[in-house]
N, CA, C and O atoms as a GROMACS GRO file, in nm:
protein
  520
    1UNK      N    1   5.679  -0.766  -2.266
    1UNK     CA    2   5.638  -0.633  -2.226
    1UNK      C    3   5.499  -0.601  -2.282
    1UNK      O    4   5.413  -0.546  -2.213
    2UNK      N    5   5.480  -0.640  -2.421
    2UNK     CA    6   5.341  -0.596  -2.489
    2UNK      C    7   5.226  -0.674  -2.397
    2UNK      O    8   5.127  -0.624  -2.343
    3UNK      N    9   5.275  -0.823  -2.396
    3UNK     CA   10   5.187  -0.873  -2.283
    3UNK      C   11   5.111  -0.852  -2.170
    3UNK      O   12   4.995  -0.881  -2.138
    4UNK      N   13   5.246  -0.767  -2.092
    4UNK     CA   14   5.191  -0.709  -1.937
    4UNK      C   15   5.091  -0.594  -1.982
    4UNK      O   16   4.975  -0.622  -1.950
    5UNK      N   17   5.104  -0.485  -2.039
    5UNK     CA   18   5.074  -0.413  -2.098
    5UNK      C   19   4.904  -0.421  -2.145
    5UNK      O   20   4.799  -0.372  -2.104
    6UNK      N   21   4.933  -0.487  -2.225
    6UNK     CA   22   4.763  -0.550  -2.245
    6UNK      C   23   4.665  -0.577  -2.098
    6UNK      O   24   4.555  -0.545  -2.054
    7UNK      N   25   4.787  -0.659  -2.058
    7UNK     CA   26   4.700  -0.710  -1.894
    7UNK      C   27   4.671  -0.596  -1.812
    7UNK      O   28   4.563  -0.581  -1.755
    8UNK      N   29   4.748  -0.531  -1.808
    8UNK     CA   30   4.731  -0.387  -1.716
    8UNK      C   31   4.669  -0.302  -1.797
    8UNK      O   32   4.602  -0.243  -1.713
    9UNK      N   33   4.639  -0.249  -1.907
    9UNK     CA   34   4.533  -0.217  -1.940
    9UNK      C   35   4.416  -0.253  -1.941
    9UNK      O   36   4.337  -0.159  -1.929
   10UNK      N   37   4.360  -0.376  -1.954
   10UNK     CA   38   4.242  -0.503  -1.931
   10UNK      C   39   4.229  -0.475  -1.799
   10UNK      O   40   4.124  -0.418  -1.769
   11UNK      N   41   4.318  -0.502  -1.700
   11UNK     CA   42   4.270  -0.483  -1.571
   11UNK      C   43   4.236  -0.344  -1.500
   11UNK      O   44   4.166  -0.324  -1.401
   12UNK      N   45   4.313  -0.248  -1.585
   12UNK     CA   46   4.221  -0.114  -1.510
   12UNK      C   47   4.110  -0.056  -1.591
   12UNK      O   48   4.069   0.046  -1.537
   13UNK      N   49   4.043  -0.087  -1.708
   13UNK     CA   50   3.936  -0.102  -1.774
   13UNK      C   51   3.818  -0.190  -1.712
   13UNK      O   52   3.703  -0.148  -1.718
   14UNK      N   53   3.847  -0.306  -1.654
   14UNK     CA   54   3.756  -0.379  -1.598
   14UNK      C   55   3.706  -0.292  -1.434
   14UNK      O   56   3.594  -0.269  -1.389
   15UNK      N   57   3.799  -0.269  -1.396
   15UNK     CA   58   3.769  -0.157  -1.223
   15UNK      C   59   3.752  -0.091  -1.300
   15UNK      O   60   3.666  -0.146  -1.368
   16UNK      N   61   3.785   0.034  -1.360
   16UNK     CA   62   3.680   0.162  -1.396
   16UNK      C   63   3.519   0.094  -1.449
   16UNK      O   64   3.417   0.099  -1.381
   17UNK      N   65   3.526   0.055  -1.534
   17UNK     CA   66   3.357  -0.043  -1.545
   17UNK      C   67   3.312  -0.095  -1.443
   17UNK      O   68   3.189  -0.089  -1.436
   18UNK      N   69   3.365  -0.146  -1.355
   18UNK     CA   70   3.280  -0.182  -1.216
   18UNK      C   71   3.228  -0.099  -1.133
   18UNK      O   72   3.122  -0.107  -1.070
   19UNK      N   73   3.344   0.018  -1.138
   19UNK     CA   74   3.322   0.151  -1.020
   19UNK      C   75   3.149   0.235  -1.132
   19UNK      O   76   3.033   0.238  -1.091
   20UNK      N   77   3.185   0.270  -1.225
   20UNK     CA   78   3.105   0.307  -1.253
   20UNK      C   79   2.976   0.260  -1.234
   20UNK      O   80   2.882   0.318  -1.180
   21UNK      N   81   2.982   0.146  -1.284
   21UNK     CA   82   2.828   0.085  -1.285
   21UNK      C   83   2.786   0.081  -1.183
   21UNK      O   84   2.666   0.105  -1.174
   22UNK      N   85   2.851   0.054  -1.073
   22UNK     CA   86   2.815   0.072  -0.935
   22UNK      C   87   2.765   0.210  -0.909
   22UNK      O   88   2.645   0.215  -0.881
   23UNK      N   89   2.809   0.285  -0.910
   23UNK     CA   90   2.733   0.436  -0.851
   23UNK      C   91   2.680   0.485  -0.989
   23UNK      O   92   2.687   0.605  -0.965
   24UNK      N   93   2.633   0.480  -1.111
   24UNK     CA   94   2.555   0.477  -1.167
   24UNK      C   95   2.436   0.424  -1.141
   24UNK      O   96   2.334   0.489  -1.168
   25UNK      N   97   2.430   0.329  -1.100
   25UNK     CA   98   2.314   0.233  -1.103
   25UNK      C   99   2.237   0.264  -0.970
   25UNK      O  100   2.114   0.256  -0.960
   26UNK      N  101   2.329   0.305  -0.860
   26UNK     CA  102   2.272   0.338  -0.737
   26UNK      C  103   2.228   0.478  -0.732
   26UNK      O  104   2.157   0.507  -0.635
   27UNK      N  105   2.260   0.584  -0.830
   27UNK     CA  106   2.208   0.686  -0.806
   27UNK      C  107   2.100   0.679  -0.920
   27UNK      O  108   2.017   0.756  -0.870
   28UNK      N  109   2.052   0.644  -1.022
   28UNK     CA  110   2.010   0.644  -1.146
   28UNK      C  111   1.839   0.577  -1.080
   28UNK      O  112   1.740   0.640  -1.116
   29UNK      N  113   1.821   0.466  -0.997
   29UNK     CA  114   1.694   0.413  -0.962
   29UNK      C  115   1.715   0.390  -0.818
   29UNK      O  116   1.763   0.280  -0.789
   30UNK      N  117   1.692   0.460  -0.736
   30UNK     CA  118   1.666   0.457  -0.585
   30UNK      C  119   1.552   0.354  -0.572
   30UNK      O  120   1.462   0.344  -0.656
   31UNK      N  121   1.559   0.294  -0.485
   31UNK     CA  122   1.481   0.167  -0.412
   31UNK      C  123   1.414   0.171  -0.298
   31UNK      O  124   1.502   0.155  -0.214
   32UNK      N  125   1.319   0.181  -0.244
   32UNK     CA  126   1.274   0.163  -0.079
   32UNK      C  127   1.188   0.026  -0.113
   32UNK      O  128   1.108  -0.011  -0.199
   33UNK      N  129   1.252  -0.024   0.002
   33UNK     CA  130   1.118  -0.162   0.019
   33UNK      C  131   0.989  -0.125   0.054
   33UNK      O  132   0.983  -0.007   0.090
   34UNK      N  133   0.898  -0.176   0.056
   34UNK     CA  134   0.762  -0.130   0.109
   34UNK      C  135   0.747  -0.294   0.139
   34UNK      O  136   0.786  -0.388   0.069
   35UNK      N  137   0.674  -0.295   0.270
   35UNK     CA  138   0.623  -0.417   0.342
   35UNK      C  139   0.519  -0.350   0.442
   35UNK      O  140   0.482  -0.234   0.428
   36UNK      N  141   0.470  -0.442   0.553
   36UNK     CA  142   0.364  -0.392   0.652
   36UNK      C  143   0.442  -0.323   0.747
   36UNK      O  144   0.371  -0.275   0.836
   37UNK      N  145   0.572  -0.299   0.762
   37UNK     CA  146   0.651  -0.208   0.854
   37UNK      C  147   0.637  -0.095   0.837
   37UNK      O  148   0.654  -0.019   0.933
   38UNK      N  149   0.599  -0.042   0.707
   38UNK     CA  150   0.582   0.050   0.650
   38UNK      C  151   0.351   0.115   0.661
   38UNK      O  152   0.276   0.212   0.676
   39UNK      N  153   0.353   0.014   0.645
   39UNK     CA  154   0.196   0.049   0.651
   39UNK      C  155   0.150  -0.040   0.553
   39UNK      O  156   0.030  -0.017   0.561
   40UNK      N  157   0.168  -0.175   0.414
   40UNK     CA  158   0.181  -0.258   0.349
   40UNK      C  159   0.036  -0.367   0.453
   40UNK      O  160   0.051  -0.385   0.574
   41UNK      N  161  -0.068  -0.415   0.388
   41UNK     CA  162  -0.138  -0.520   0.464
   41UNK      C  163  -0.071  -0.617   0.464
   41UNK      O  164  -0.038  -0.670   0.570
   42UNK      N  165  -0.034  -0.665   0.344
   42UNK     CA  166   0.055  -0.798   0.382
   42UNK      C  167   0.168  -0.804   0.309
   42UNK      O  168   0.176  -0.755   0.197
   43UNK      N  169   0.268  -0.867   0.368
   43UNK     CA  170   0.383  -0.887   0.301
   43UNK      C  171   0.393  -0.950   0.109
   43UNK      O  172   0.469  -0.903   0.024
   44UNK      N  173   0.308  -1.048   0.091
   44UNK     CA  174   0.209  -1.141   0.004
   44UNK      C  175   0.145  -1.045  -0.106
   44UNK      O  176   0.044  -0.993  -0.059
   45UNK      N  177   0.164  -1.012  -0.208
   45UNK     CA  178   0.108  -0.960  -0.277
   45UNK      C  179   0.053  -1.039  -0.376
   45UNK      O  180   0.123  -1.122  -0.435
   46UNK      N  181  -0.070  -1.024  -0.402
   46UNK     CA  182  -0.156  -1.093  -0.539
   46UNK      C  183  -0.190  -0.984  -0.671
   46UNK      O  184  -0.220  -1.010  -0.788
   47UNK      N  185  -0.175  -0.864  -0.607
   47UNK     CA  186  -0.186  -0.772  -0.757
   47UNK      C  187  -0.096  -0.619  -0.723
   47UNK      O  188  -0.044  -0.574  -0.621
   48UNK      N  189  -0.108  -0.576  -0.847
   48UNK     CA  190  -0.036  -0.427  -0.850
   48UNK      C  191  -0.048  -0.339  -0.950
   48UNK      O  192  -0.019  -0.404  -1.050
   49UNK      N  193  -0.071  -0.243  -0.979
   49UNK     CA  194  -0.142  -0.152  -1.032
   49UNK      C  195  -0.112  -0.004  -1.004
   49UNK      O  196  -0.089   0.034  -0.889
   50UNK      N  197  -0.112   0.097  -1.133
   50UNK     CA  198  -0.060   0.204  -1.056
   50UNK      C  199  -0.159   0.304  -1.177
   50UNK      O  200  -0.142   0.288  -1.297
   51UNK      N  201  -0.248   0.393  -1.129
   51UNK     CA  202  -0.335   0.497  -1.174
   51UNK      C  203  -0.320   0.542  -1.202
   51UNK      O  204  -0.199   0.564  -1.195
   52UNK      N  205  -0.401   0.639  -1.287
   52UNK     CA  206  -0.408   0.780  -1.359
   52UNK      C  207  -0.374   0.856  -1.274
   52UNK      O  208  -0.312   0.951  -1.322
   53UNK      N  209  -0.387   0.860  -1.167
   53UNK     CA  210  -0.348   0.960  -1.089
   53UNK      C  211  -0.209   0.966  -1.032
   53UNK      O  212  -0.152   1.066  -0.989
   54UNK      N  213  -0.157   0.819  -1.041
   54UNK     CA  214   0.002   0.792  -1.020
   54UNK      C  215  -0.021   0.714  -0.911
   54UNK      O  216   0.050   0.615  -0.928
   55UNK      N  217  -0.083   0.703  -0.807
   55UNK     CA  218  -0.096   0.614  -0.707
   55UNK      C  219  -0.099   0.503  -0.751
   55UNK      O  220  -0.159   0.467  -0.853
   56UNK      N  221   0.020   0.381  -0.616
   56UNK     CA  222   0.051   0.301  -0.683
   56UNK      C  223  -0.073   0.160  -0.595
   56UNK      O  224  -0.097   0.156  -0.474
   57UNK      N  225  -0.109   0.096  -0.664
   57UNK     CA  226  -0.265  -0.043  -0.569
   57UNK      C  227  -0.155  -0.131  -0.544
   57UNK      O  228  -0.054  -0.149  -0.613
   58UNK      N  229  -0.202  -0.203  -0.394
   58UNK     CA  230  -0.116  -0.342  -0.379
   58UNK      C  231  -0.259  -0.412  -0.352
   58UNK      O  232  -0.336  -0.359  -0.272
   59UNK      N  233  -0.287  -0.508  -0.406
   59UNK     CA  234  -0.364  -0.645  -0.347
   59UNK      C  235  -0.364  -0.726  -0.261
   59UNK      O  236  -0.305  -0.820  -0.314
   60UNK      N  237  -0.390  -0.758  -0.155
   60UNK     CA  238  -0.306  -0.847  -0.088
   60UNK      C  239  -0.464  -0.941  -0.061
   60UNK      O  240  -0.573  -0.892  -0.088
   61UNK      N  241  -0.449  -1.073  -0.006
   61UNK     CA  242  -0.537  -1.154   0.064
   61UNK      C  243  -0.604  -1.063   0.201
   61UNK      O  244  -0.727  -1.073   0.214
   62UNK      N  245  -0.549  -0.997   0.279
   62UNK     CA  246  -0.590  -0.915   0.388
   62UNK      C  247  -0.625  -0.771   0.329
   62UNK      O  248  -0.650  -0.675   0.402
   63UNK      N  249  -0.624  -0.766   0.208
   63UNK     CA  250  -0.697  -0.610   0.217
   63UNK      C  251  -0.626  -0.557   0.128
   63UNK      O  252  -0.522  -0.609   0.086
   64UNK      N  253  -0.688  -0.412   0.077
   64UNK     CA  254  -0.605  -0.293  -0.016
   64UNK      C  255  -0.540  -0.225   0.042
   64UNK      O  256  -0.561  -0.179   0.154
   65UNK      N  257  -0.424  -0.203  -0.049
   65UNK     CA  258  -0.337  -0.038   0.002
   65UNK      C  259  -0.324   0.027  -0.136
   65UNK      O  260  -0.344  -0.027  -0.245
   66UNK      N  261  -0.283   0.167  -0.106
   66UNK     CA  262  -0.300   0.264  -0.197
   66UNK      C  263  -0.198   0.330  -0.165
   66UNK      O  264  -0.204   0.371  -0.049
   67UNK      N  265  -0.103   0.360  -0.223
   67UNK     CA  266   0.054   0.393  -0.182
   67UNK      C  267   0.056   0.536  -0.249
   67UNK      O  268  -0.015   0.545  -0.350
   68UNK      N  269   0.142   0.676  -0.200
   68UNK     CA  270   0.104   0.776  -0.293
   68UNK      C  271   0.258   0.848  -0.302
   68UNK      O  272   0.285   0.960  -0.347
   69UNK      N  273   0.348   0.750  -0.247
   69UNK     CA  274   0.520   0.795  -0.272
   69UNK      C  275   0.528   0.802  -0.138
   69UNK      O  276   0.645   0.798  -0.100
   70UNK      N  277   0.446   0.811  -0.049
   70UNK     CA  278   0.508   0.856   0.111
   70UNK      C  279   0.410   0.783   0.184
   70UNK      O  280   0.446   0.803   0.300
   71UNK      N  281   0.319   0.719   0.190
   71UNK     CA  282   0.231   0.702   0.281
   71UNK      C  283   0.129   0.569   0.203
   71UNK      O  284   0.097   0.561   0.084
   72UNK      N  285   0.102   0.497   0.289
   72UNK     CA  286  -0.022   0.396   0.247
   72UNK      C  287  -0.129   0.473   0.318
   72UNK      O  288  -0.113   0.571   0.391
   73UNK      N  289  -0.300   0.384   0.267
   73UNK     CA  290  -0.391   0.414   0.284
   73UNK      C  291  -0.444   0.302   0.259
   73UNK      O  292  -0.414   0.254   0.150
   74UNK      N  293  -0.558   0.207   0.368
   74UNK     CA  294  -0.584   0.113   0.388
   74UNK      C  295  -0.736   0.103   0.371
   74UNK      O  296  -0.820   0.186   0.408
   75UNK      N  297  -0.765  -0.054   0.287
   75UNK     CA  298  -0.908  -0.011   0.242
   75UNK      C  299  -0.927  -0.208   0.301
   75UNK      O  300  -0.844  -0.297   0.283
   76UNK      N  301  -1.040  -0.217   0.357
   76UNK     CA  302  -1.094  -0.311   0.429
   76UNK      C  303  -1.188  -0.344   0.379
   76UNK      O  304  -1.245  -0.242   0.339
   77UNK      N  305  -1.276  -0.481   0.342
   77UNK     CA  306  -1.448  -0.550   0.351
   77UNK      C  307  -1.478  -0.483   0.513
   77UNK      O  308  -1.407  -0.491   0.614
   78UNK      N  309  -1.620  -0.411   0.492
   78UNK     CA  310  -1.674  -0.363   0.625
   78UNK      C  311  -1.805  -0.389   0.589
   78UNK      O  312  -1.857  -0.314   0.507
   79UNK      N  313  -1.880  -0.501   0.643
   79UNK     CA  314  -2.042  -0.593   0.619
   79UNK      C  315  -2.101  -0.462   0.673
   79UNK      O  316  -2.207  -0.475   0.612
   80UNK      N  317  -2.119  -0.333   0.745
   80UNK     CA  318  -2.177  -0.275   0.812
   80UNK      C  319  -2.191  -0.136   0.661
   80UNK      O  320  -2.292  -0.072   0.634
   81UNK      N  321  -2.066  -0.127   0.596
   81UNK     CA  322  -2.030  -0.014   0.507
   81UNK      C  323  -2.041  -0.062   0.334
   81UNK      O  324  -1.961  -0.134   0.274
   82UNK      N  325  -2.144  -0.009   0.286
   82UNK     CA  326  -2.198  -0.069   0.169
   82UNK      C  327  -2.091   0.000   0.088
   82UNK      O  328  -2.102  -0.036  -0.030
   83UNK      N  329  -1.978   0.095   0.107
   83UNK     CA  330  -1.946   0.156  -0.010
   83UNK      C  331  -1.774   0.117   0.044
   83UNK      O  332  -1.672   0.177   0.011
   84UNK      N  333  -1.783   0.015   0.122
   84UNK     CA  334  -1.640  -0.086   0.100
   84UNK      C  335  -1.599  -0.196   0.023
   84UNK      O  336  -1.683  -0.252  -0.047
   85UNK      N  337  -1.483  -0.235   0.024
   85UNK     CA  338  -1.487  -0.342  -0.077
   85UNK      C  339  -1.556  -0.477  -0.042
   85UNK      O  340  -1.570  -0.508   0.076
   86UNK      N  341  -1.590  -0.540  -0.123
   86UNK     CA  342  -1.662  -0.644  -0.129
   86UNK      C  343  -1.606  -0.795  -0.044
   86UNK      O  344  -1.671  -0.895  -0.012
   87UNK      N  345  -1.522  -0.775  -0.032
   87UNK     CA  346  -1.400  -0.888   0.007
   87UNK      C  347  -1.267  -0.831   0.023
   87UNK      O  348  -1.206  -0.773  -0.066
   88UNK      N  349  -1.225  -0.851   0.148
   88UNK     CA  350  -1.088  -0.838   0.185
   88UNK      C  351  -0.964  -0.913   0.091
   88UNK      O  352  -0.853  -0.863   0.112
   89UNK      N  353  -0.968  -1.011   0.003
   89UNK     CA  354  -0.917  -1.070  -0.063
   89UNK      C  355  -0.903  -1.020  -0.215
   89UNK      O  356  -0.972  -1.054  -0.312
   90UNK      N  357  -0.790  -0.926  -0.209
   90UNK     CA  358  -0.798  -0.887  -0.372
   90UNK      C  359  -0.691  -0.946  -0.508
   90UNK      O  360  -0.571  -0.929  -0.526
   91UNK      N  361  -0.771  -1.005  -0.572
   91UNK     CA  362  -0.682  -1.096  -0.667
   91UNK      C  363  -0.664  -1.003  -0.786
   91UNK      O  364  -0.571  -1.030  -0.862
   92UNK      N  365  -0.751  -0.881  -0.818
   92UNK     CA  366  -0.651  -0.801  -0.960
   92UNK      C  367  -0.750  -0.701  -0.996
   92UNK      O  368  -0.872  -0.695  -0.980
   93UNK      N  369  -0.640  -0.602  -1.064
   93UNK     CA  370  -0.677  -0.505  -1.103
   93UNK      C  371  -0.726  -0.457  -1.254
   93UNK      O  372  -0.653  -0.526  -1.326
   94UNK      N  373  -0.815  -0.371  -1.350
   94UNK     CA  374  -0.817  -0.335  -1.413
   94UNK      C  375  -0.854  -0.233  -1.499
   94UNK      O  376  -0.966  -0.256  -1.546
   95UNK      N  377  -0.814  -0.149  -1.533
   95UNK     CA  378  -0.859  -0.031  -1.536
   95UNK      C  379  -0.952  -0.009  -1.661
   95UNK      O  380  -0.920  -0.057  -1.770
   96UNK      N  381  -1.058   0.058  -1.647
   96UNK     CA  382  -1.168   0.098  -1.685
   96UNK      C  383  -1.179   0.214  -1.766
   96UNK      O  384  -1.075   0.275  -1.791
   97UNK      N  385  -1.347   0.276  -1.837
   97UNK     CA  386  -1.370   0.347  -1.878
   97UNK      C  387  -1.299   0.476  -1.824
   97UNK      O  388  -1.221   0.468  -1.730
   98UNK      N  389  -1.327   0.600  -1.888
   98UNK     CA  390  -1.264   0.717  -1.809
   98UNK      C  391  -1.205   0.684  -1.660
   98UNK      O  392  -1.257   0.715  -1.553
   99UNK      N  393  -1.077   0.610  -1.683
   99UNK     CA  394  -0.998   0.615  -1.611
   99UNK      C  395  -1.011   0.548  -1.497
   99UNK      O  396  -0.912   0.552  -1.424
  100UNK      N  397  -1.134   0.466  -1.448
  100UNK     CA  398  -1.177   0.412  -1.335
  100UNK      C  399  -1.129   0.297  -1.332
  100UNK      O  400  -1.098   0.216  -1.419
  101UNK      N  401  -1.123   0.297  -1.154
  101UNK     CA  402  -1.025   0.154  -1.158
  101UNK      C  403  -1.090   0.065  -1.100
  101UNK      O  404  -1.170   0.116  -1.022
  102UNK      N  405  -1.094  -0.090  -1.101
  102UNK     CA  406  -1.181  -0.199  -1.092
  102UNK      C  407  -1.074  -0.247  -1.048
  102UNK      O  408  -0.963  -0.254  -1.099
  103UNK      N  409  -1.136  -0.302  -0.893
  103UNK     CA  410  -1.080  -0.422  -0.796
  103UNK      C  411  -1.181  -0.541  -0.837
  103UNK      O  412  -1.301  -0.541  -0.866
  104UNK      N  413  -1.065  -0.663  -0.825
  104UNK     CA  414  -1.168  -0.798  -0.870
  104UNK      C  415  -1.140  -0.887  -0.736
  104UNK      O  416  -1.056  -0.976  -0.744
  105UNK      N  417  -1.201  -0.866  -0.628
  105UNK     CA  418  -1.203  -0.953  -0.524
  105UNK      C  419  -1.241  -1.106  -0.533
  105UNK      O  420  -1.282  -1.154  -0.639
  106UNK      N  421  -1.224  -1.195  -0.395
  106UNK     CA  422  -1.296  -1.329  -0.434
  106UNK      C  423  -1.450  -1.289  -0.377
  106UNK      O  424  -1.524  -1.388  -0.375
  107UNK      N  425  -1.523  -1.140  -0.322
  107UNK     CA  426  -1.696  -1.116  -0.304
  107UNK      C  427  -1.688  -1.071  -0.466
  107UNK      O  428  -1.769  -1.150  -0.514
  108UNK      N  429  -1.652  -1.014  -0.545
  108UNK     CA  430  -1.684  -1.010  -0.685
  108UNK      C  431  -1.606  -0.838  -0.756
  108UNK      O  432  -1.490  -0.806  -0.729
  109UNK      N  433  -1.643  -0.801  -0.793
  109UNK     CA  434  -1.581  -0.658  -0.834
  109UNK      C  435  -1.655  -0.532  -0.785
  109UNK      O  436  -1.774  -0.514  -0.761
  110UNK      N  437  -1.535  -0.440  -0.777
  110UNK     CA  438  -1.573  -0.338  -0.698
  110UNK      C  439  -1.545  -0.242  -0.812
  110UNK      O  440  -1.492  -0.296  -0.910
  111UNK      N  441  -1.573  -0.085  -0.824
  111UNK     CA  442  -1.489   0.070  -0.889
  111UNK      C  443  -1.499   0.089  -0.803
  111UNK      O  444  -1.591   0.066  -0.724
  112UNK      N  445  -1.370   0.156  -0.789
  112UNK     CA  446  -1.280   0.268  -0.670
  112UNK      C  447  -1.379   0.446  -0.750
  112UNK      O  448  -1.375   0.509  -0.856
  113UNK      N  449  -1.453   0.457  -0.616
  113UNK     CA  450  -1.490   0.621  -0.656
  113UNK      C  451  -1.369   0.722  -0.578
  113UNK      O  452  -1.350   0.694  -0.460
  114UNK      N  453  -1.312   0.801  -0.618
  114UNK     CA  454  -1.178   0.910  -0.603
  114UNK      C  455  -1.257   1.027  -0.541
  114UNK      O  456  -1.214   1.098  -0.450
  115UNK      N  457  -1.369   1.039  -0.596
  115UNK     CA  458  -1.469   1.127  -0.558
  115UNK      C  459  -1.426   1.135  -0.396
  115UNK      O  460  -1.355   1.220  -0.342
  116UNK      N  461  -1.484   1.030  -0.344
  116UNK     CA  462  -1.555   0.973  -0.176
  116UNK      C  463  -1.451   0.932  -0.160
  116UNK      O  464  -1.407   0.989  -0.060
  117UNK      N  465  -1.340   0.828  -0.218
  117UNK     CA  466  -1.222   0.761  -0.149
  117UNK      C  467  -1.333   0.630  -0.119
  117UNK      O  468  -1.301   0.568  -0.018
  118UNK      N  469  -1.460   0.577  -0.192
  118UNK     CA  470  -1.500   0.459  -0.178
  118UNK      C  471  -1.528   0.401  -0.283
  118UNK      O  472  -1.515   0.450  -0.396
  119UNK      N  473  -1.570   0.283  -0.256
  119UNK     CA  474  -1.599   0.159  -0.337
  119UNK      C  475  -1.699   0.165  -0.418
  119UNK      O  476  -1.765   0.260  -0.376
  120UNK      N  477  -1.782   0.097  -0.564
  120UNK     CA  478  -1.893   0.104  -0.550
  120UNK      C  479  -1.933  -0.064  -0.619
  120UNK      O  480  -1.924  -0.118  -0.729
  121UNK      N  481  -1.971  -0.095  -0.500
  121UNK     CA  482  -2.007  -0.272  -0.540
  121UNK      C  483  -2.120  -0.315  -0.605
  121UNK      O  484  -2.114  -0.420  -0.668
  122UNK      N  485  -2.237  -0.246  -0.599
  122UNK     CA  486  -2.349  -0.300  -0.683
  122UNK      C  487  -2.303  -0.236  -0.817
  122UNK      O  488  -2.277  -0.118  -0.842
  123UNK      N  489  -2.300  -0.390  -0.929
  123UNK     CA  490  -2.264  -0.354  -1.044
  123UNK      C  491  -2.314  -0.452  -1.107
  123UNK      O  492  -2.276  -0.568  -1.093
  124UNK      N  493  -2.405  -0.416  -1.182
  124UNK     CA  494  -2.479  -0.486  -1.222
  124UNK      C  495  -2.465  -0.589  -1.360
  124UNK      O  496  -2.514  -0.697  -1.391
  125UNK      N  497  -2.395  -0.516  -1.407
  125UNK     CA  498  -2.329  -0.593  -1.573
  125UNK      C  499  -2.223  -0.473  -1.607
  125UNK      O  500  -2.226  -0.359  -1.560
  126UNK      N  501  -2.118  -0.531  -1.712
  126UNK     CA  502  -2.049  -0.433  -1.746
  126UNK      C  503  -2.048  -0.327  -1.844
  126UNK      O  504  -1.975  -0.229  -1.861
  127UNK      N  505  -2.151  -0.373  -1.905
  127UNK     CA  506  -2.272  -0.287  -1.997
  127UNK      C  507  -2.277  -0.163  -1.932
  127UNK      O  508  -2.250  -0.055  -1.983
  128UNK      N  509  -2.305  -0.179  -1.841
  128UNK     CA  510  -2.357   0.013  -1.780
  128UNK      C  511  -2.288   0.112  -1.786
  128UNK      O  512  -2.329   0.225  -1.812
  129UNK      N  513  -2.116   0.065  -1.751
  129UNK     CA  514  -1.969   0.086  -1.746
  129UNK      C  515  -1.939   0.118  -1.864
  129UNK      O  516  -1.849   0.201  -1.870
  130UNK      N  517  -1.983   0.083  -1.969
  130UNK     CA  518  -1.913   0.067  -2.132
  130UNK      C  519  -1.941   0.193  -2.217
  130UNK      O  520  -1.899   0.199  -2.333
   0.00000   0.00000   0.00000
């Protein structure tokens, strides 16, 4: 009798711990995927990064996005637009003096101006920055 007892206690201890953790865990950190279905350049991510301002950077080989909880915003190399990024190919992020954030493409490094919502690629040393 003490036997069963044990077992049937063990076994409805183990289901209450399962049930819980289960809807704990699902209400506690909500999930959405983000991909290019969504507005994502590429599925492929090479960096990630998330700002002073809370916006979250994805890197991808095809280009930047700038995610803000609801919506991307897409940032392109444009040879015609001096205050785009340097290269469509972004390999990483790092954040900077007062708060500025530095894309490191394979054309070379960019700061994100928040000001304009642009780039600023002539940079001459990091001296100037410091």
């Amino acid at each position: 009798m003490g036997k069963v007892l044990t077992m049937l206690t063990a076994g409805i201890f183990l289901f209450l711990f399962s049930i819980s953790g289960k809807t704990a865990g699902q209400n506690r950190y909500p999930f959405t995927h983000l991909n290019i279905d969504k507005g994502l350049h590429s599925n492929h991510i090479n960096a990630i990064t998330q700002d002073n301002d809370r916006f979250m950077w994805f890197g991808t080989s095809t280009g930047l996005s700038k995610y803000d909880g609801k919506r991307f915003y897409s940032y392109r190399y444009d040879a015609k637009d001096l205050k785009s990024l340097p290269a469509n190919s972004v390999q990483e992020f790092f954040h900077g003096p007062e708060a500025t954030l530095w894309i490191k493409t394979t054309g070379g490094w960019a700061i994100y101006n928040k000001q304009d919502d642009s780039f600023i690629r002539q940079i001459d040393s990091l001296e100037t920055w410091l």
